[in-house]
N, C-alpha and C positions, 0 to 999 in steps of 0.2 A: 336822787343820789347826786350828792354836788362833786364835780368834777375835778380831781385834781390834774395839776398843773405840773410836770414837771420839767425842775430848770435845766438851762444846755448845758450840759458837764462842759468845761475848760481843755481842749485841747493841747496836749504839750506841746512845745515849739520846737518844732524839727531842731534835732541836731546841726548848730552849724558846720559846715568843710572847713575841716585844719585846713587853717591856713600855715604857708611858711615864713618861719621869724626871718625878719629881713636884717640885712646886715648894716652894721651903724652907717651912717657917712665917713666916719672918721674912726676909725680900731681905737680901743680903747690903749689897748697898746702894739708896739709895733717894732721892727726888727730896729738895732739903731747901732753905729759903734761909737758912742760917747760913753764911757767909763766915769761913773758918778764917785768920788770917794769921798771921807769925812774922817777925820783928826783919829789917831790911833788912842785907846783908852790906857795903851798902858804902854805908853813908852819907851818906860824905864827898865823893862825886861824883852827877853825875847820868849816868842811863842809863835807857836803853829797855826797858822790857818789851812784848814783844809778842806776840796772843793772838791766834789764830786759829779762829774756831765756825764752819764751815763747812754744821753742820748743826743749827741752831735752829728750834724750831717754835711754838708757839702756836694761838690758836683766834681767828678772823676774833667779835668782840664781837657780829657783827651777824647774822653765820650761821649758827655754830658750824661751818663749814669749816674745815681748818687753815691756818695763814700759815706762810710759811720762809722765814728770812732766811739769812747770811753776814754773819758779825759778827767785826770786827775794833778790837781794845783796844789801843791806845798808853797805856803807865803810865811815867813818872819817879817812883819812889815816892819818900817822904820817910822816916819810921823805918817801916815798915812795907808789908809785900809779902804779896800774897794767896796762897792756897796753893792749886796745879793741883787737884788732887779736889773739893775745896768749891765752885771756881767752875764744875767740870762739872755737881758734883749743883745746883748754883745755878740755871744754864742751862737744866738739863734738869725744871726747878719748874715754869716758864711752861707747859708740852707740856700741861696742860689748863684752862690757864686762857686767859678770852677779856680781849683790852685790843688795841687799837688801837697802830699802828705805833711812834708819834711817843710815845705813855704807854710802852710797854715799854723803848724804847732807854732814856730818859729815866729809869725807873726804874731801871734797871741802871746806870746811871750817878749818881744821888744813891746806890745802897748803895753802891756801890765806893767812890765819896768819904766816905759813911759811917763804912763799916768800914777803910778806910787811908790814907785823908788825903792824898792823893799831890800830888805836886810841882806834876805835869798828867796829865789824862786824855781820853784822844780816842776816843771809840767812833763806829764806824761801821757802821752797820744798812747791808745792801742785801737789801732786801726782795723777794721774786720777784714776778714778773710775777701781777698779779688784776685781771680783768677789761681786761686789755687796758694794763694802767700798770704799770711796775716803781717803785718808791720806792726812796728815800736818808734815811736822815737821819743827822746829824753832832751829835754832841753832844761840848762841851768842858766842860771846869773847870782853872782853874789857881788856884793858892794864890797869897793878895793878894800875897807879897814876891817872888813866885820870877821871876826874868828867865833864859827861856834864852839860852842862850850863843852864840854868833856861829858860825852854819853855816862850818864850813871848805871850801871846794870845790879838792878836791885833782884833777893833772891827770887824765884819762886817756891810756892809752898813753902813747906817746913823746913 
């Protein structure tokens, strides 16, 4: 009786250990306050831009807790419009720095008029609940010549 031979089955190769994803050298991107802008497409009328940060943070000046607002931008720009990335990494500058409610909006509103000169601009900070108080604050700017235009009120329904 001839003898069979049989071959060494293939072992599977141990599972390697997750390893962990290591972080770049250099973030792809990163906190920055340089406001990028690019030529307004439409000049020759006015319109709304408008900006929604749902999620802003900062640091309480006095605690170093953090603060969080909901921050809403109204822009008519004039020759110049801000560019969506620059004002995220913008936003996300403040996350370690400590200033008080009424200096940050405020500041975020002299760069913007800064860097694009808009027609008008309306930020509104709502700041979360601390210590038992929610805050607001409203800040505008409009350009000495510019009058807006006479609200249409169109019907509803029938």
């Amino acid at each position: 009786m001839a003898k069979t031979m049989s071959r060494p089955t293939a072992r599977p190769a141990p599972n390697p250990a997750p390893s962990e994803r290591q972080p770049p050298a250099t973030p792809p991107t990163a906190p920055g306050r340089e406001l990028q802008v690019f030529p307004n497409p439409a000049r020759e009328r006015d319109y709304v831009i408008r900006f929604d940060v749902p999620e802003f943070t900062c640091l309480c000046p006095l605690t170093g807790q953090p603060d969080f607002a909901h921050f809403e931008l109204e822009i008519v720009p004039e020759a110049l419009c801000v560019e969506l990335k620059s004002l995220k990494l913008y936003f996300w500058s403040f996350r370690n720095e400590g200033a008080f409610h009424e200096k940050v909006t405020n500041t975020i509103a002299d760069d913007l008029v800064r860097a694009i000169a808009p027609r008008f601009l309306r930020i509104h900070a709502d700041w979360f609940v601390r210590g038992g108080i929610r805050t607001y604050v409203t800040v505008e700017h409009r350009a000495r010549r510019w009058k807006p235009a006479a609200v249409v009120e169109l019907p509803h329904g029938r």
